[in-house]
C-alpha positions in Angstrom: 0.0 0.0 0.0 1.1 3.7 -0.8 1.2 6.5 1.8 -1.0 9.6 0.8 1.9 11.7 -1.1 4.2 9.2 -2.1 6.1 9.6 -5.3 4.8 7.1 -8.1 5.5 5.6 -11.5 2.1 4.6 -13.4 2.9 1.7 -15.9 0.5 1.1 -18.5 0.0 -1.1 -21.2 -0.2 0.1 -24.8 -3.2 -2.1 -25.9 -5.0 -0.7 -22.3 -5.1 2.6 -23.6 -8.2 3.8 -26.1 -8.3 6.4 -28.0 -11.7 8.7 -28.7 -11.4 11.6 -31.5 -11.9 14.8 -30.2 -14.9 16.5 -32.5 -16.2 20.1 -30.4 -12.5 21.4 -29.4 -12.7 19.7 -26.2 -10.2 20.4 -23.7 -8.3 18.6 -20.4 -6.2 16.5 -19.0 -7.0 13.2 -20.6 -6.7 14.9 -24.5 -3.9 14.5 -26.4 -2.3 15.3 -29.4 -1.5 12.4 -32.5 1.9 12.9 -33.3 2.4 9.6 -35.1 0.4 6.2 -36.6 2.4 3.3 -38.1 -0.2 0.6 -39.4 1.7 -2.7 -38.5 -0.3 -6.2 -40.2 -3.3 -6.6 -37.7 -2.2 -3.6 -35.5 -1.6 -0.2 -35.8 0.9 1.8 -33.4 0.0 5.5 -32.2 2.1 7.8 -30.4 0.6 10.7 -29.0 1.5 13.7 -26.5 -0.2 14.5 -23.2 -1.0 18.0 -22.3 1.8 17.7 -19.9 4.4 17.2 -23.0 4.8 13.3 -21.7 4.6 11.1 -24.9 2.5 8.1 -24.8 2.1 4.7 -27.2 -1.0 3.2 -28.0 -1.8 0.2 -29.9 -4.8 -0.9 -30.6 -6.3 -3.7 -33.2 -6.2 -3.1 -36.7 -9.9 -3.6 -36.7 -11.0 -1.0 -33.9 -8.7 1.8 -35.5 -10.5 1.2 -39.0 -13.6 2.0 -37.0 -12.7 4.8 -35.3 -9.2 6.5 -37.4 -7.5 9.3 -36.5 -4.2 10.6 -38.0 -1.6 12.6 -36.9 -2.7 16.3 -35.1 -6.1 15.1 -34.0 -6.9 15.8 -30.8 -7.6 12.9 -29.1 -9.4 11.4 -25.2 -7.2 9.2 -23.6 -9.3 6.3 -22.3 -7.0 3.6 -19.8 -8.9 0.7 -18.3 -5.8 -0.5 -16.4 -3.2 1.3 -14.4 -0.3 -0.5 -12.3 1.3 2.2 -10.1 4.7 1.6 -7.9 6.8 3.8 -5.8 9.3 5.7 -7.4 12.4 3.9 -5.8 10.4 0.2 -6.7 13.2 -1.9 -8.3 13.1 -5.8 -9.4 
């Protein structure tokens, strides 16, 4: 368990992360900006930039990104279902 105020790094997995196009100019802390998309057999690769400047990869099937494209200077919402967070000084 974490005391309230601990430093933290939040590991996520790429194909954890979905991504919703941005249509009315919406702002916050979960959009970000499509910087790159490289279309790999069944998968596709994004990268995009938080507001905070961090960079973040996203993959997603081939199938889900045909449904819903974006490509690169959309704004996007940055959905995660899964977040593992350990202290910063956690080493294996």
């Amino acid at each position: 368990r974490l005391a309230e105020g601990s430093e933290v790094q939040a590991f996520v997995r790429p194909h954890d992360v979905r991504l919703l196009r941005v249509h009315n100019g919406e702002a916050g802390p979960n959009v970000a900006r499509v910087e790159r998309v490289v279309k790999v057999g069944a998968w596709v690769k994004l990268s995009v930039v938080l507001p905070s400047g961090d960079p973040l990869v996203v993959q997603m099937p081939r199938a889900d990104f045909d449904e819903r494209p974006v490509e690169p200077g959309d704004s996007v919402v940055v959905d995660i279902a899964e977040v593992k967070l350990f202290r910063r000084d956690y080493a294996i």
